[in-house]
Every structure is written in structure tokens, then in C-alpha cells.
N, C-alpha and C positions, 0 to 999 in steps of 0.2 A: 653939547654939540650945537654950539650959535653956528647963527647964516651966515656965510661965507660971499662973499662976491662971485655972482652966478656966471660960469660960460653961455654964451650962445650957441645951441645948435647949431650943427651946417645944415645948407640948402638941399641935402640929398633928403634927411628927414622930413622936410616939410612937402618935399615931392613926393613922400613913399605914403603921408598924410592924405595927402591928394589924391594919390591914385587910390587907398582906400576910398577916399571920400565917390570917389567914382565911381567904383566899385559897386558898393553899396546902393546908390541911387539906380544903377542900372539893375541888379537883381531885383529893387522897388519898383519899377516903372516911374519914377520918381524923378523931378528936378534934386542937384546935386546938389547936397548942401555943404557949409564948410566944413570944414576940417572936426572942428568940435564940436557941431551937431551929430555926424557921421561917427565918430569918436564913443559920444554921449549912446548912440542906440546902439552901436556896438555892446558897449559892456553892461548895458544894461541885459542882450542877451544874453553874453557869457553868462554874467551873475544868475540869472534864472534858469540856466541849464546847469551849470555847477549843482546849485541847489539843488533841483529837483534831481539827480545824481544822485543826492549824496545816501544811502542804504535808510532805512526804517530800523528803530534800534529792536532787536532778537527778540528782549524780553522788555518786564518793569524799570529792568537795571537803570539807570541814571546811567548816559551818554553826557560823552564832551563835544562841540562843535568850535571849529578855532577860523578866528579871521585874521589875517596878517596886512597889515599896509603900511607898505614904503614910501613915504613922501616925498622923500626928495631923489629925482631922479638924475641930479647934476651926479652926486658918487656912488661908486657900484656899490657900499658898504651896508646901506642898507637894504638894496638888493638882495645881497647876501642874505642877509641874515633872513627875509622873509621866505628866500626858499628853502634855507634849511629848515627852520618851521615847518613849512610845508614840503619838502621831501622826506626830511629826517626826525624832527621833534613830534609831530605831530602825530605821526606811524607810532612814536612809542610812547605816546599816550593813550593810543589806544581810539584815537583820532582821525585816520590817515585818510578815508573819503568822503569824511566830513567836515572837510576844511577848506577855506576859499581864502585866494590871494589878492589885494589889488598890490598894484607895484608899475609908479612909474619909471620907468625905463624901456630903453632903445628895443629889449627884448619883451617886451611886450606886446610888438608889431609883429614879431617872427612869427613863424611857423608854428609854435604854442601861444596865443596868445594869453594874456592877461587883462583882466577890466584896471583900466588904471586907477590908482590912488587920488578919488578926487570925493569933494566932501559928499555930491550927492551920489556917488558910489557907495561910499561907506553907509550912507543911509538907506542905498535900499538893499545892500547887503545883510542890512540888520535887520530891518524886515522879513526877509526872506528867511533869516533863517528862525527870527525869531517865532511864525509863523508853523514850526519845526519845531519846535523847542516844547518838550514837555515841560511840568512843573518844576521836575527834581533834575533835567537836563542842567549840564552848565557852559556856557560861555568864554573860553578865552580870547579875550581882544588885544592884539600886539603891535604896537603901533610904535615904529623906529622913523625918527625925520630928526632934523633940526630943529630947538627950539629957543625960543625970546625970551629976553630976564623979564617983561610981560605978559610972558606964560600963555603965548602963541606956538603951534605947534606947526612950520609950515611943508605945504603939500605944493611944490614947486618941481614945475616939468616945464619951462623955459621952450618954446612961448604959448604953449598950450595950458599949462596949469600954473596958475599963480593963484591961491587959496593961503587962508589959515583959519585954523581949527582952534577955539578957544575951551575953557573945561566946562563953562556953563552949555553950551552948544553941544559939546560932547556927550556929556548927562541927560540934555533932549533929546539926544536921536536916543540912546540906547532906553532911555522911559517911553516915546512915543513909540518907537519899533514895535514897546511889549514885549523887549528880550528881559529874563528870568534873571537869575542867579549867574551871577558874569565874576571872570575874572579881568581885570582891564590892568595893563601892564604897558607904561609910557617909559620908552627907552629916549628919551632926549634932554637936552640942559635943561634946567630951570624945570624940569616937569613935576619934582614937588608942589609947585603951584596947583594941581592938576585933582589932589587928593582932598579938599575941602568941598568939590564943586559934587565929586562922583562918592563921597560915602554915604553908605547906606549899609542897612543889615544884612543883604544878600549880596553884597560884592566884595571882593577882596582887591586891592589897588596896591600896584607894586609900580616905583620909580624909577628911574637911573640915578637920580639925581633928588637934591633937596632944591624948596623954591627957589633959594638963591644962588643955588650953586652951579657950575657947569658940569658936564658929563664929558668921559675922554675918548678918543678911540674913532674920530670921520676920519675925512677928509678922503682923498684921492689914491694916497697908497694905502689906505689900511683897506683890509680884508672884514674886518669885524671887530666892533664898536668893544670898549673895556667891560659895558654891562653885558654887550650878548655874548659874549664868550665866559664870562661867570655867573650867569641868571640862566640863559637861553641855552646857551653848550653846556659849562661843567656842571652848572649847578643842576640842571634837567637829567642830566646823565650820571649825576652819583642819587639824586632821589627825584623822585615823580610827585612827590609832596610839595606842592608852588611856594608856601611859606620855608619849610628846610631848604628848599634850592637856592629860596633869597638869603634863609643866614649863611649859607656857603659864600654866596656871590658878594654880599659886604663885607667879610673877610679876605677874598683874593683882591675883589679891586682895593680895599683901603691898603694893603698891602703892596699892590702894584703902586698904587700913585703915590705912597709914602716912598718907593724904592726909587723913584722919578721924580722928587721932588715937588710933585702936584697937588694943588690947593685939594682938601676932601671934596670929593662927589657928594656925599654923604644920601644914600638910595634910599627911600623910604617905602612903609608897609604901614598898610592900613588895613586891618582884619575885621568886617563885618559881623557880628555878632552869631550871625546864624552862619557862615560860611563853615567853620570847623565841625561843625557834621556832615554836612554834606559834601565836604572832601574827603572826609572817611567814610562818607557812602560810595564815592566815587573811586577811592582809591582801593577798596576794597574787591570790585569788578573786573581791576587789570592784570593779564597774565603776565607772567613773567618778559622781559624785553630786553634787546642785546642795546648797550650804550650807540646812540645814532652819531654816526659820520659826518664833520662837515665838511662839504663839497667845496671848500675852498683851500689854499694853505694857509695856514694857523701859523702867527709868529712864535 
């Protein structure tokens, strides 16, 4: 999924920006500040209210906590995908109120807001929860955008966020945070680049894509990317085991794109040594769960 040549906002969102930003300064006592200041301490509270939300785990058992962020909020498809994550995958992991989204998009303003997809959100999202995070807890980190055959991953909300997120950078925030035993799963092109920067013994790292390769399934009318509908939908909802749902998921898509005539994705896994126990520590604590729904239509 490379960058595509970005639209421009209309001028209605830059006013609904505004009037936030007004907002806010008046509930402060406060001079108004721009748009992405007012922006910036917005979701800074969300995130810290999410978090502290999210339940205390029953027992010893090893809990999952999942973070989802949609970078690019030019097509709804990565939208998508971060809230069925969090409306629907996340519920049947056994996950469901200890999960936090960022996601730029227009619906992030509404009526439910969301902290948006920006790098220093991500970082203190990690903090927080890693902060939460017992020893034997684990991490899913799902991170859908477009990305660079320079193995940039970008977080672009035109003309509010224009970021990119490299793999070494990535690997700082989640060691600085102090987050544990993670699962980090890069659905964008070229994101094999992404698995040399982030291995380690306690993480498991799943791709879309190989470094050089492209990933299929943005743009404007799609609904849902070729990875997240065989990693994220089918693969999650025939097993709850991260590594079986990716051999599922490299079977349909190379199958899909050999039927399309498209260059191989080729999606990689990277299995940190100590990770396969503690997914059967993990996996052994979940109840039974009905296949989750996605809220979009499915081609």
C-alpha cells in the first residue's frame, strides 16, 4: 500500500478544527491555541481516560491489551479495519476494554471521538498502557497506513498530520514505554523492512508484506486491505493463535493475488524465541467465542 497523491480537505473541517480549538481554550480559561495544539491535549486526554478504563485483570492469568492505528486518514480502509479490531477482534480475544484506538479520520471529531494517529500519540499510548502491563501481560500493536519502499510508514491527516514512522523509531518507543511481551503486526507495503529493527525474544512481528514488496487491497473503494481480511478477519476468526491465523492468511492472499495476476506480497513472521509459551499461556485463559462481524461489506 504506497502513498498515493493526497486530497485536500474542505474548509468545513478546518472550521470544525477551530471551533474545537475554541472550545477548549474556553473550558481552560485559556488563550486559544491552534488547531493542533488543542488537537495534541485533546487526545492526550482521551488516551489517559481510555487507559485508566480499561478493567484490572480477575487473576494471575496473563491479559492481552491491543492498540490499533490508522495512519492515513485520506481512505476510509484503514478506518475500517482499526475498528473492527476494536469493536470486533478484540472482544474475541478476550480483549475488548482494554483496547485503545488512534485513527485519523473525519470521524474522529464526532460525537465518539478518537485520539488521532499521530507519532506522539502512539508514544504515549504506549506508556500508558505499558505502565498496566504486568510481566506475563501481552501487547498487540496493529498498525494499517501506507508505506515506502524506504520502509517509512506514513501517518498523514492532510493538513493536520503529515508524519512518518521509521522501524528504528518504532522499536524506541515500544522499549522506552517499558511495554513487555508485544505482538507488533505492520499491515502496509514494504513493511518487511520493519522486522530486523523490532526482533527480539519477547515479540512476535507479523507483515503484510515482504521488504520489497508491495501489499494490495487501499485505496478509495476498498473496504478492507488483502492482509486484513486474511490476518485480521479470516485468519482471527478460524483461530485465535496470531502465528496459525498468519499461515491461514499467506495462503488466501497468495492465492488471491496469483488469481489477479499480482506481483507476491509475500507477508512475513518473525517468532521470538520466548513468545510460543506465552501464547499458550495466553491462549489457554480464553473462553470460547462466536467468529466477529465486520461492520463493513466484505467483497
Amino acid at each position: 500500500m504506497s502513498r498515493p497523491v493526497r486530497p485536500r480537505w474542505p474548509h468545513a473541517l478546518a472550521g470544525l478544527l477551530l471551533a474545537f480549538a475554541c472550545a477548549w481554550a474556553a473550558a481552560n480559561d485559556t488563550a486559544a491555541p491552534g488547531p493542533q495544539a488543542a488537537l495534541a491535549v485533546r487526545d492526550r486526554a482521551l488516551i489517559d481516560t481510555a487507559v485508566a478504563r480499561m478493567p484490572a485483570p480477575a487473576d494471575e492469568a496473563p491479559v492481552l491489551y491491543v492498540i490499533g492505528m490508522a495512519g492515513d486518514g485520506t481512505e476510509d480502509v484503514f478506518r475500517n479495519e482499526v475498528h473492527f479490531l476494536e469493536s470486533g477482534a478484540a472482544a474475541r480475544l478476550g480483549a475488548g476494554a482494554r483496547t485503545l484506538t488512534l485513527v485519523n479520520h473525519a470521524d474522529s471529531l464526532d460525537a465518539r471521538p478518537r485520539p488521532l494517529a499521530t507519532a506522539a500519540n502512539l508514544r504515549h499510548a504506549l506508556e500508558r498502557v505499558a505502565a498496566r502491563q504486568r510481566p506475563d501481560d501481552l501487547l498487540l500493536l496493529y498498525l494499517t497506513m501506507h508505506g515506502s519502499e524506504d520502509h517509512q510508514l506514513g501517518v498523514h491527516w492532510p493538513p493536520y498530520v503529515d508524519e512518518t514512522i521509521r522501524p528504528k523509531a518504532l522499536r524506541a518507543m515500544l522499549d522506552q514505554a517499558g511495554i513487555g511481551p508485544r505482538i507488533v503486526v505492520v499491515s502496509a507495503c514494504y513493511a518487511g523492512g520493519f522486522v530486523p529493527a523490532l526482533r527480539a525474544p519477547d515479540t512476535l512481528v507479523i507483515t503484510a508484506a515482504a521488504a520489497d514488496r508491495p501489499s494490495f487491497g487501499c485505496g478509495s473503494e476498498s473496504t478492507i486491505t488483502f492482509f486484513g481480511r486474511a490476518w485480521l478477519l479470516d485468519g482471527l476468526n478460524r483461530d485465535r493463535d496470531f502465528t496459525a491465523a498468519y499461515r491461514h492468511a499467506t495462503h488466501a492472499i497468495a492465492a488471491r493475488e496469483t488469481g489477479l495476476g499480482f506481483t507476491p506480497s509475500r507477508p512475513q513472521i518473525d517468532v521470538g524465541k520466548r513468545v510460543p509459551p506465552r501464547l499458550a499461556r495466553w491462549l489457554a485463559t480464553l473462553p470460547p467465542a462466536a467468529p466477529a462481524r465486520y461492520p463493513y461489506p466484505v467483497d
